[in-house]
N, C-alpha and C positions, 0 to 999 in steps of 0.2 A: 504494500500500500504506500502511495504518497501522498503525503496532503499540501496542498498547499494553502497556505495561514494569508488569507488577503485582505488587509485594512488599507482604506482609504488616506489614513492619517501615521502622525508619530508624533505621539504628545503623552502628558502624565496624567492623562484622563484613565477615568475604571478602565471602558473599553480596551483599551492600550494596552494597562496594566495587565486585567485576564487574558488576554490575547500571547503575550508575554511567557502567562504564566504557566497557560498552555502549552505552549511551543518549549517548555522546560519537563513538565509531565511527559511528551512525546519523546523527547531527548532521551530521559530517563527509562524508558521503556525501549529505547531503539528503534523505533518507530519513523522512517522519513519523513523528512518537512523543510518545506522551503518557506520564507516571509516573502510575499509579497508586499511593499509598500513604499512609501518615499521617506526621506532621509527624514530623521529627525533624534529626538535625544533618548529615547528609550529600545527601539528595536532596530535592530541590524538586518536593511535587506538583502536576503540575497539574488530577489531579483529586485533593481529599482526602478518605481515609476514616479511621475510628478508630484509635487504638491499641488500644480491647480487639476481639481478634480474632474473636470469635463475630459481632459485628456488621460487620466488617470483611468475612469471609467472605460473608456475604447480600447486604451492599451490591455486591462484586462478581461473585455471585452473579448479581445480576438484572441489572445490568450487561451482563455475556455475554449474558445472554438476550436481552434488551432489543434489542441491537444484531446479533444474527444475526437476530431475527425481525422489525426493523422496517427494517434496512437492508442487508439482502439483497444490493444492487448492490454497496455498497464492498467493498473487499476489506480486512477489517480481520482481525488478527492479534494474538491475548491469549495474551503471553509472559509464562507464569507461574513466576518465580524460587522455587527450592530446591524440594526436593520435600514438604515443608508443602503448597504447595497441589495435590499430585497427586489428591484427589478433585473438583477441578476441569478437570481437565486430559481429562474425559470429553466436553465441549462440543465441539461444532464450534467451526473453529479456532482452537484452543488449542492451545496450545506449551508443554511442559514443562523447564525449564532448569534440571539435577540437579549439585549441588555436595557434596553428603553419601555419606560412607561409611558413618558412623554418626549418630545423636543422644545429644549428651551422656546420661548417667544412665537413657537412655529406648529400650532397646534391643527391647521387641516392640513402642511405635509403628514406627519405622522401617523393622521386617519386615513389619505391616500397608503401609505407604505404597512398601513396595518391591515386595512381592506388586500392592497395585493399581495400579504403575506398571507392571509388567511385563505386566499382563493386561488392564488397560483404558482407559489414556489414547493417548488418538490420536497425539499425536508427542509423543517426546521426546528429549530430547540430555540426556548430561553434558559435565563440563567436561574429563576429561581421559583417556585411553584405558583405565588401569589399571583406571575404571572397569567395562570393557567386560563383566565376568564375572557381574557384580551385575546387571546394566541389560541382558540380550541383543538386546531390540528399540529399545534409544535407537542414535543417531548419537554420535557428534564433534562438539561443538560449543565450541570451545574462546575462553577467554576473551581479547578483545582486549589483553594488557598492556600496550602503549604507553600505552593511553589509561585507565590506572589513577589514580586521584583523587591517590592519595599515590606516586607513581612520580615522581623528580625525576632526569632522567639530565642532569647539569649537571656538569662535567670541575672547574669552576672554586672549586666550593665549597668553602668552607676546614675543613677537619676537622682536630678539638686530639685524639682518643685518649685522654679523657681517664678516660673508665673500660674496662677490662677488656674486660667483657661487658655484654650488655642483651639483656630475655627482654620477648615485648608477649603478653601472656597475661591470660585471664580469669581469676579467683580458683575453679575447679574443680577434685575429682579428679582425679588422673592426665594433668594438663595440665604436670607436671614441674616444679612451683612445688618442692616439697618439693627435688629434687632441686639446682635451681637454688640454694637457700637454702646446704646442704650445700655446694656449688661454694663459694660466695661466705666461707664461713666458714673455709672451708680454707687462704685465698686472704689476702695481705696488702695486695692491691691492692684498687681502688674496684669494684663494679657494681651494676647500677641494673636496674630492673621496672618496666616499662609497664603498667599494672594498672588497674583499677576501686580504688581505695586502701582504701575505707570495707568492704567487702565484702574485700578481701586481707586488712586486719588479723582480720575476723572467721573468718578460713578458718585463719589460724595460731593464732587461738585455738582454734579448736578443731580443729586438729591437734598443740597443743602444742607448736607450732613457734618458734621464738626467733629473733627478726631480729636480724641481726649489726650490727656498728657500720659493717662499709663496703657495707653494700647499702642504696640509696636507693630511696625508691618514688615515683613519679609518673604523674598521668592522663594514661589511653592516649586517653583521647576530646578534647584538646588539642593540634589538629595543631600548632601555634608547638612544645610543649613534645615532642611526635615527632618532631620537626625537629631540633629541638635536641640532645636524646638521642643521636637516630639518628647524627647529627655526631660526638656526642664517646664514641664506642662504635667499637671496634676489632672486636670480635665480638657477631655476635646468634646467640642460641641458640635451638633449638626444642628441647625435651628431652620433650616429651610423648610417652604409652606409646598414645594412641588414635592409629588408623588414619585421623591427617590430610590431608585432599584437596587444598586448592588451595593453602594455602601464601601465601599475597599478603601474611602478615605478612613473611614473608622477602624476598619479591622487594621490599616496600617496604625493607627493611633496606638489602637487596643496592646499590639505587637510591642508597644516599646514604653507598654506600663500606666499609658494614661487608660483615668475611668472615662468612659462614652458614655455621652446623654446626648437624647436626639427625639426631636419631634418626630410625629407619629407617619409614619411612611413604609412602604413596601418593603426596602431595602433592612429597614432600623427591627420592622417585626422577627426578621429573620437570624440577625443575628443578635440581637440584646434581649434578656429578659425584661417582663413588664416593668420593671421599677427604674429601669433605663431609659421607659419612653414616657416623655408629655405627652399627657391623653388632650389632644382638640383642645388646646387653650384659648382662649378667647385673647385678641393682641395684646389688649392692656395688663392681662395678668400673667403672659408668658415670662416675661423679665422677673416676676417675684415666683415662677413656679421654679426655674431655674435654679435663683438665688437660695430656692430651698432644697432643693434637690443635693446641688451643693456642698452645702452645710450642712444637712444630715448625715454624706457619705463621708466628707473630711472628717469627723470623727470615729469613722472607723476603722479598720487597715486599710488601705490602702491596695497594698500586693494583695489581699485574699480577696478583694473584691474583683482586680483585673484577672486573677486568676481563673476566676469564676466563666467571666465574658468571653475569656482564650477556649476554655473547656467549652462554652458553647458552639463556637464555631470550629476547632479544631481536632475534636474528638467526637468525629463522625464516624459509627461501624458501616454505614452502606456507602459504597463503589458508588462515587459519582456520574462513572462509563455505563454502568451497569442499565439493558433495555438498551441503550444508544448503537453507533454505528461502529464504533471502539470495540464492544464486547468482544466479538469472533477474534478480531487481532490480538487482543490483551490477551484471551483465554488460551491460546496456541501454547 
């Protein structure tokens, strides 16, 4: 079997990440696989195509084509990440690998690409069950975590607490910046924002929003400076109002000792237990639900509580392959 791994992008987005993390799982098994994708700071392609994606598209495009009609024998397999590429996903085979509940800002592409995942691409899977209502003909196909790019489960590492909280969030609407700002102002201690920085400052300009004097901002796309963060951070927050899926900013959080709290979303049900999530807060009293949440948890361990969140997601007995297109090869 060969698969070839085809995203569109190369960035330190979930998509990315799992993609990634995949293509590590396959490694690990001996399993072929080539990346399809253009240059960027997370994955190595080995075949490369553009970053503008109109040309991107065509190149792998004829690609597929190319290689069902002249190499018939191999048994090759084009795993196409997020649902972006599902009007490709109509080719012999092709694999559709679905991580979205929504598209930022972009809510009737989404119901276009969700309509034609449902009605015409040959197989596809999400990544995680809740999806199941959206997607009724994908599988389960759930993403490897162990073998996540930025997942460091290391007992020994030294962690200072040195700020509050930390949020790794893009500079968009309803991604909970606003909210998180409000936290931090309220607040007499330190917290910090994993951010895009140059685009964060332009997003509070024009939301009229006033950075406080103990909220620090730094680039999220500098794993040294995630690392570091991630360390000196007692809590990472996910405070976004969109209906987020995979979550892998948290589980990277979770990885390196901070406790996760996160409003109530697809992603957050699946790996936090209930006393991790804000149940539907009303706005004005999200900011004091936190603040409690908080402060109930800092007085107790600390490590027994992350430890707990780890065991949730990383002490899985069933095969994540397992029913999928993987099985037959894995079980050889």
């Amino acid at each position: 079997m060969n698969i070839y791994l085809i995203y569109l992008s190369n960035n330190y987005g979930g998509a990315c990440q799992a993609l990634l993390a995949f293509k590590k799982f396959l490694d690990s098994h001996e399993i072929k696989n080539k990346v399809i994708c253009p240059q960027g700071p997370l994955l190595i392609p080995d075949i490369e195509i553009s970053n503008k994606k109109y040309k991107s598209i065509f190149k792998v495009l004829f690609f597929i084509l190319f290689k069902n009609i002249f190499y018939k024998g191999n048994k090759n397999i084009f795993f196409l990440n997020t649902i972006a590429n599902a009007p490709l996903s109509i080719f012999k085979n092709t694999i559709l690998w679905i991580h979205e509940t929504t598209l930022d800002g972009r809510p009737n592409l989404f119901s276009f690409l969700k309509f034609f995942t449902r009605n015409f691409s040959r197989e596809s899977y999400f990544v995680n069950s809740s999806m199941r209502s959206l997607f009724t003909k994908s599988k389960l196909f759930e993403i490897p975590y162990e073998y996540l790019e930025n997942i460091v489960l290391d007992n020994s590492m030294h962690r200072s607490n040195k700020f509050k909280a930390c949020m790794i969030v893009r500079p968009l609407d309803n991604k909970g910046i606003d909210d998180f700002i409000r936290l931090s102002s309220r607040s007499s201690e330190d917290f910090i924002i994993l951010t895009q920085p140059t685009l964060f400052h332009l997003y509070c300009h024009k939301n009229g929003l006033n950075i406080p004097s103990n909220l620090a901002i730094e680039d999220f796309n500098d794993i040294e400076v995630r690392k570091r963060i991630l360390l000196s951070s007692s809590f990472h927050l996910n405070l976004s109002k969109l209906p987020e899926t995979v979550g892998l900013n948290t589980i990277e959080a979770m990885s390196y000792g901070c406790i996760c709290i996160s409003t109530d979303n697809a992603g957050s049900r699946l790996i936090l237990d209930e006393k991790f999530i804000i149940k539907n807060p009303l706005n004005y009293d999200l900011i004091d639900s936190v603040k409690s949440l908080m402060s109930s948890y800092y007085l107790e361990d600390l490590n027994t509580l992350n430890q707990r969140q780890l065991d949730k997601v990383f002490c899985k007995n069933s095969k994540f392959y397992k029913g999928t297109f993987l099985e037959d090869e894995l079980n050889k």
